[in-house]
N, C-alpha and C positions, 0 to 999 in steps of 0.2 A: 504494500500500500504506500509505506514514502515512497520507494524509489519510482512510482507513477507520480508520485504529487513535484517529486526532487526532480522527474524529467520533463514535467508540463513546464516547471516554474523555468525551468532551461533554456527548454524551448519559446517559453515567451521573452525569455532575456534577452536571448540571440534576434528574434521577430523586432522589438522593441531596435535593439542595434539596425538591423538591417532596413526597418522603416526610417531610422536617422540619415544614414547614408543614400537611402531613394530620395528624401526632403534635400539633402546635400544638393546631391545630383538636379533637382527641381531648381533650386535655387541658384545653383553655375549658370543652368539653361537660361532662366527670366535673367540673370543678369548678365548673359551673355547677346540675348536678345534685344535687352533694352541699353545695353552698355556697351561694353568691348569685352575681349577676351581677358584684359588684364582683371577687370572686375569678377567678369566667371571664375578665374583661378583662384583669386580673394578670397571670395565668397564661397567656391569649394573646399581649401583650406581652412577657414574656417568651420564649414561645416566635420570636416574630418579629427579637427581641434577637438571636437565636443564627444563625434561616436568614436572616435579610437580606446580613448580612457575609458567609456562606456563598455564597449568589449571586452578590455582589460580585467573589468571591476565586472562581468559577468562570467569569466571565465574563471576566473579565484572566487566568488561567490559562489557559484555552484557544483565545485570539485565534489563535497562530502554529502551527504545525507543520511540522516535517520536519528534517534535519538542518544543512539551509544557514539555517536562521534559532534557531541553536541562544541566537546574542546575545540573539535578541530574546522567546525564550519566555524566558529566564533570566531577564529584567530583568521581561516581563510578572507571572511566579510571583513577585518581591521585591516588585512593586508591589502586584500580589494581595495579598498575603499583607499588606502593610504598612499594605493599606486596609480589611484585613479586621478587624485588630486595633484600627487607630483608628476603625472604626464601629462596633465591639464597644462599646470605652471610653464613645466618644459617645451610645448611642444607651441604653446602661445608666444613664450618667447624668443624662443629660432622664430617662428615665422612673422611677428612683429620685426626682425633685425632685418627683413629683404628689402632689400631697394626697388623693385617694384610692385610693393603692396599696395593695395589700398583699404584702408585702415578700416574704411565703414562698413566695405563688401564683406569684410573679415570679419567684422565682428555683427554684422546683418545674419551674414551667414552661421556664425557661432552660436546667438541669441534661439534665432529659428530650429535647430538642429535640436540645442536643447529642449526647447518647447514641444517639440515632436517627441522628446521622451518625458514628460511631463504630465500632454495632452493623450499620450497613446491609450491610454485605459479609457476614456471614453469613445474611441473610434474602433478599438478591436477587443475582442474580448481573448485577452489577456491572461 
């Protein structure tokens, strides 16, 4: 019975990531469309800033299951979670340092990525 609840909850982690990166993708496009290409790159970057970590912190989240390994999902979710936040940091600032970003595409595209994992629970059932 966990390891169906440990593989649903997985499986919607991974959904959740891969609905960030389709919204990424959404978002290069319109402002590829509406902009130039230097903006679609931003603003995909951006978007990848937000589900990278996200996948990170999904893949160390949901390593263990069940109640006899309560230690070791505890420590997996801190670790998650602590590596989610320092590739957040990292990887916003490598790509803050390019010379051809554009700052608001990047973070247009960040802000959205995230709200896509945010808002996912009222659009799929999760």
């Amino acid at each position: 019975m966990a390891e169906n609840i440990a593989t649903q909850a997985r499986k919607s982690a991974y959904f959740a990531v891969l609905a960030q990166v389709i919204v990424a993708g959404c978002i290069a496009l319109a402002f590829f469309l509406l902009a130039d290409s230097a903006g679609a790159k931003s603003a995909f970057k951006g978007g990848l800033a937000a589900a990278v970590p996200n996948f990170v912190f999904a893949f160390f989240a949901f390593r263990y299951s069940g109640a006899e390994q309560a230690e070791r999902i505890s420590a997996a979710l801190m670790r998650g979670h602590s590596l989610k936040v320092l590739l957040t940091v990292i990887l916003c600032a490598v790509v803050l340092q390019q010379e051809h970003l554009i700052p608001e595409a990047f973070i247009t595209g960040f802000l959205i990525t995230l709200l896509t994992q945010w808002t996912a629970p009222f659009f799929f059932k999760l």
